[in-house]
Backbone bond lengths (Angstrom), bond angles and torsions (degrees), N, CA, C in turn:
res aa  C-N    CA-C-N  psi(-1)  N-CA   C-N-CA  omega(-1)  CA-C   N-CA-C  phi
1 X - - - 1.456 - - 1.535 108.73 -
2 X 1.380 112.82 118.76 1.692 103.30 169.97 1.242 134.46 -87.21
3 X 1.245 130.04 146.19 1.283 151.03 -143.43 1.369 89.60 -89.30
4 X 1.772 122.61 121.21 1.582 121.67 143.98 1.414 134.08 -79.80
5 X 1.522 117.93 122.93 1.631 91.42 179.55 1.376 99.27 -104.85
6 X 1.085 127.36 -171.28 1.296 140.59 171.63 1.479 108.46 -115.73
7 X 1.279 107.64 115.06 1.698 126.35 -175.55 1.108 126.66 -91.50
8 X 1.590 112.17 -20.50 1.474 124.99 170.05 1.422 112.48 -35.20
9 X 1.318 113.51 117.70 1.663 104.48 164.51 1.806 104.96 -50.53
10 X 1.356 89.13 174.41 1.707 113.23 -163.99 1.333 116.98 -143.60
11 X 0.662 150.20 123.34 1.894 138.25 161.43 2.124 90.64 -123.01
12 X 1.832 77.13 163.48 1.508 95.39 -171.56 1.738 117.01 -71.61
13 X 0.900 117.03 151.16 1.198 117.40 156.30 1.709 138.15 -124.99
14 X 1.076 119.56 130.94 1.586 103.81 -170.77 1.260 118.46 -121.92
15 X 1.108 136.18 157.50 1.937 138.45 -176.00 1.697 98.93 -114.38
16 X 1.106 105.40 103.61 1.513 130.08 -175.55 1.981 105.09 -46.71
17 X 1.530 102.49 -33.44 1.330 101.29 -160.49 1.877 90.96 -80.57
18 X 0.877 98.93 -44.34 1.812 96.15 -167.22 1.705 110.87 -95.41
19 X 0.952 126.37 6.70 1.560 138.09 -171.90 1.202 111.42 48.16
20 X 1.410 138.89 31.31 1.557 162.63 171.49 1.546 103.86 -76.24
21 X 1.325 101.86 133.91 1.947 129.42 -169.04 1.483 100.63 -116.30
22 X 1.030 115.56 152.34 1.569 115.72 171.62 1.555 90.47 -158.08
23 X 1.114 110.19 -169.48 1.968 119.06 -171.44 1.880 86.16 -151.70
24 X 1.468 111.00 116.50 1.410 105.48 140.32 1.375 118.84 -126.56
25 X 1.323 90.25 -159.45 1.347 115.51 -168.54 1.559 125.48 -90.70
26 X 1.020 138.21 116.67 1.583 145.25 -144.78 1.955 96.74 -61.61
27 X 1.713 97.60 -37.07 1.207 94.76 168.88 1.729 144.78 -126.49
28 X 1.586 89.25 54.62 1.161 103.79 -164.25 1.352 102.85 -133.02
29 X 1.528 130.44 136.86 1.536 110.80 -175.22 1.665 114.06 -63.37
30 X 1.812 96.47 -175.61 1.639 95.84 -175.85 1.484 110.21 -64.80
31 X 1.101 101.51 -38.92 1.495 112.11 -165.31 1.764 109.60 -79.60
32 X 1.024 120.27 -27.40 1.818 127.86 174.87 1.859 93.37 -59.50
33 X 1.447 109.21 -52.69 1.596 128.73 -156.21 1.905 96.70 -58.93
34 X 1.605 99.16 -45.68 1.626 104.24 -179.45 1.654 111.32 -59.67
35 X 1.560 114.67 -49.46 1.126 114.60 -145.18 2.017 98.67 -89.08
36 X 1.190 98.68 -20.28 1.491 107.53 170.30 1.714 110.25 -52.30
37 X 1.330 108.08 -32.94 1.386 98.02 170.93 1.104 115.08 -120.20
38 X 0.825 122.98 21.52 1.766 121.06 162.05 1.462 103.89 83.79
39 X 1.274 114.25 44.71 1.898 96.16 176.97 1.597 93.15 -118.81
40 X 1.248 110.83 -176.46 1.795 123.31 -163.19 1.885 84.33 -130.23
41 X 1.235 98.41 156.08 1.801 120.34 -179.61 0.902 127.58 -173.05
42 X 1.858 100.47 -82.56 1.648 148.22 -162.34 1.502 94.16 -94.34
43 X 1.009 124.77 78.17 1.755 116.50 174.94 1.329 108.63 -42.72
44 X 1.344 98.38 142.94 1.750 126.15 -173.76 1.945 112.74 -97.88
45 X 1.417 106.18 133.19 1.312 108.81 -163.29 1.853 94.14 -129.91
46 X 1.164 99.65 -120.90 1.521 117.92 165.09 1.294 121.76 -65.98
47 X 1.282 121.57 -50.92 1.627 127.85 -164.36 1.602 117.52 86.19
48 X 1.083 114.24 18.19 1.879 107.07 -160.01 1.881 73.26 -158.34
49 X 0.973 147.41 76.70 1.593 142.58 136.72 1.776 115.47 44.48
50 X 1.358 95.91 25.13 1.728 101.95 166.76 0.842 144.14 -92.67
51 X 1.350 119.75 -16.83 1.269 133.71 -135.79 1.507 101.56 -126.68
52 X 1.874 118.73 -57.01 1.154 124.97 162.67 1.419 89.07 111.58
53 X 1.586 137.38 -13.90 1.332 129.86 179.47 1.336 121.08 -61.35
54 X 1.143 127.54 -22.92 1.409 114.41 179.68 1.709 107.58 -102.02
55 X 1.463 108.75 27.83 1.861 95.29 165.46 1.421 132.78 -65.14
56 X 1.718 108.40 126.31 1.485 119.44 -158.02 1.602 91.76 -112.47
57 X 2.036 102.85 171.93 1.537 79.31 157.83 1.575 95.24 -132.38
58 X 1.114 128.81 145.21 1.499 130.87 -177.86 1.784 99.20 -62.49
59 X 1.653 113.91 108.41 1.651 93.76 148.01 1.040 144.36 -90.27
60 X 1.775 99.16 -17.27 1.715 110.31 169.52 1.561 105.06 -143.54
61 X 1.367 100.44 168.63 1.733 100.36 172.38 1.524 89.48 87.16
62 X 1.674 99.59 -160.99 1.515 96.25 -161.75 1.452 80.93 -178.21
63 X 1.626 108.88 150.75 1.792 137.13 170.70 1.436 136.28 -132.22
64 X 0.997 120.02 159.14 1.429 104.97 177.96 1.302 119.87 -130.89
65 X 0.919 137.65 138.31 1.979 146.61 -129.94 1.989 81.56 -94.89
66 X 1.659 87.22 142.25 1.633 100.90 -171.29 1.961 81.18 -127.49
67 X 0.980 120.87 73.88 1.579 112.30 -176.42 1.439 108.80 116.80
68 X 1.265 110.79 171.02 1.692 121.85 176.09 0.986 83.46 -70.99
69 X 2.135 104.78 174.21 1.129 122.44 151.02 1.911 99.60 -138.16
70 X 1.750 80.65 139.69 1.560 95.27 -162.61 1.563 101.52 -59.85
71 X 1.055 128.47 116.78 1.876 135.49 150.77 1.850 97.39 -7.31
72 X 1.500 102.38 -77.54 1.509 106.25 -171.26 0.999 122.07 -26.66
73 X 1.546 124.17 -6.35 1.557 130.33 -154.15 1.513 90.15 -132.55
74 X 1.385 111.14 -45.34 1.733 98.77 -148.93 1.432 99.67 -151.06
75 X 1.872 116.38 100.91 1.469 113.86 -173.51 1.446 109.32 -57.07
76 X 1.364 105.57 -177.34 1.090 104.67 161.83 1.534 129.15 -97.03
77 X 1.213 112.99 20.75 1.221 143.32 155.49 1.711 134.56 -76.12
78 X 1.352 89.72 -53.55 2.050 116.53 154.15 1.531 91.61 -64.48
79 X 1.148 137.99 -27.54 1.314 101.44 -170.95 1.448 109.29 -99.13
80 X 1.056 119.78 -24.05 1.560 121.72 170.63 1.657 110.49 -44.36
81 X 1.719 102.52 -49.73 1.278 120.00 -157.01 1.485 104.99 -69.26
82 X 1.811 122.80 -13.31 0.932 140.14 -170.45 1.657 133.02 93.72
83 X 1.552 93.44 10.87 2.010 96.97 159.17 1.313 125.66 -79.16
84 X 0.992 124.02 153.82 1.393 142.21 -166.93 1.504 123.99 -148.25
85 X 1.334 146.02 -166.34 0.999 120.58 130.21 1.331 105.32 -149.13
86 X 1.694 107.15 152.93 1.258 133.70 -132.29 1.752 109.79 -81.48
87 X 1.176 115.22 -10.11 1.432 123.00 146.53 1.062 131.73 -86.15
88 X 1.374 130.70 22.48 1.586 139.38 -179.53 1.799 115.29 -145.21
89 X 1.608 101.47 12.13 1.610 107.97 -179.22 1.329 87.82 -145.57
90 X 2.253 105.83 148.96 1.384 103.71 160.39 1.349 100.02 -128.26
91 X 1.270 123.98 155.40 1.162 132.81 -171.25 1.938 108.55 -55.78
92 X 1.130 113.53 141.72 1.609 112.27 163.37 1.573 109.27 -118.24
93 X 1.519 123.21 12.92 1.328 115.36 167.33 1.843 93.70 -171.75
94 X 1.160 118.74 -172.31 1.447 124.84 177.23 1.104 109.82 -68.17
95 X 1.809 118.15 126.02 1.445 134.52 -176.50 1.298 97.57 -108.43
96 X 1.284 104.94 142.41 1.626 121.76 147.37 1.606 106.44 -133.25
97 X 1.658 95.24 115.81 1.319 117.05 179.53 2.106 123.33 -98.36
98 X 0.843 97.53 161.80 1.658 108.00 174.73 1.824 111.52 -109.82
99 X 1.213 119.49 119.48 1.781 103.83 -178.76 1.782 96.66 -85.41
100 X 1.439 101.91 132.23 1.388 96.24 -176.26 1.602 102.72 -85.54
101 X 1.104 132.82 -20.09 1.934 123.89 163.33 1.027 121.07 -54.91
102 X 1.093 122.47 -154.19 1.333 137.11 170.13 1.655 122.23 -125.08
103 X 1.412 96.16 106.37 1.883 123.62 -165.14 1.585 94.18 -58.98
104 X 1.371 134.01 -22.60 1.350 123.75 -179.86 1.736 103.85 -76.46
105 X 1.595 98.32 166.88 1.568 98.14 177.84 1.638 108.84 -99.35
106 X 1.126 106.73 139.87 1.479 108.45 176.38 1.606 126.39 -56.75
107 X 1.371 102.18 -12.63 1.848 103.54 -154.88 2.245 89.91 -118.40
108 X 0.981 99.31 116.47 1.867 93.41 176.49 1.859 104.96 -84.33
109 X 1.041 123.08 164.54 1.831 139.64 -164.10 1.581 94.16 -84.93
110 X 1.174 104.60 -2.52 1.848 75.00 169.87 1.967 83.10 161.89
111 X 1.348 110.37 171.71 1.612 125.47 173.65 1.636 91.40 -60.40
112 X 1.228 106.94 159.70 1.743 136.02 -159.25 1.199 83.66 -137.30
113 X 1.743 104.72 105.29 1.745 113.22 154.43 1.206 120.97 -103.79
114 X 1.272 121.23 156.06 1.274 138.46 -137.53 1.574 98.24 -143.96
115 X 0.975 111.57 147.66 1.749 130.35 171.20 1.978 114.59 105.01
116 X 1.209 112.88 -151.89 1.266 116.84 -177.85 1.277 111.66 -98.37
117 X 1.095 122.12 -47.82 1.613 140.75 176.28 1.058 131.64 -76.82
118 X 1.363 114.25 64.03 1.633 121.52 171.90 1.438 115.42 -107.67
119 X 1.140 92.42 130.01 2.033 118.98 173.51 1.050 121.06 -123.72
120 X 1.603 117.58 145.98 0.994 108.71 -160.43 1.555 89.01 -123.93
């Protein structure tokens, strides 16, 4: 059976809030590049520019738009300022991005007890 590699050039990418590296693909969005390897960051929504969940903001490096990006998500003001979102740009050199949501999860593993006296 022969071996595929993937030849696509790559440059790095990093998420400023968690100090997390990933490697994509020059032509693949940010967010395709994350989820290709299984790491967590860039919160995941739709995948297709609907949703507005994965808005980042570029602090360095630079991309180039693979599709619109819906207004509802990202003025054209955010975009000057450098938001985007991360399923509708792929990197053309090394990014370091900002996730503009919130990287924590909304839902906690169970009720949070509190006091001195816990038994189980």
């Amino acid at each position: 059976m022969a071996m595929l590699f993937d030849t696509r050039p790559k440059v790095s990418v990093s998420v400023a809030q968690t100090g997390e590296s990933y490697v994509c693909a020059t032509t693949e969005s940010l967010l395709a590049g994350m989820l290709r390897l299984g790491r967590k960051g860039i919160p995941v929504g739709c995948v297709n520019g609907g949703c507005g969940v994965c808005k980042v903001r570029i602090v360095e490096g630079a991309v180039q738009p693979l599709g619109p990006v819906s207004r509802a998500h990202v003025s054209l003001a955010e975009e000057a300022d450098g938001y985007t979102l991360a399923c509708r740009v792929a990197p053309t050199e090394a990014v370091r991005l900002e996730v503009a949501g919130r990287l924590c999860k909304p839902f906690s593993s169970g009720p949070r007890r509190t006091g001195a006296a816990q038994t189980e």
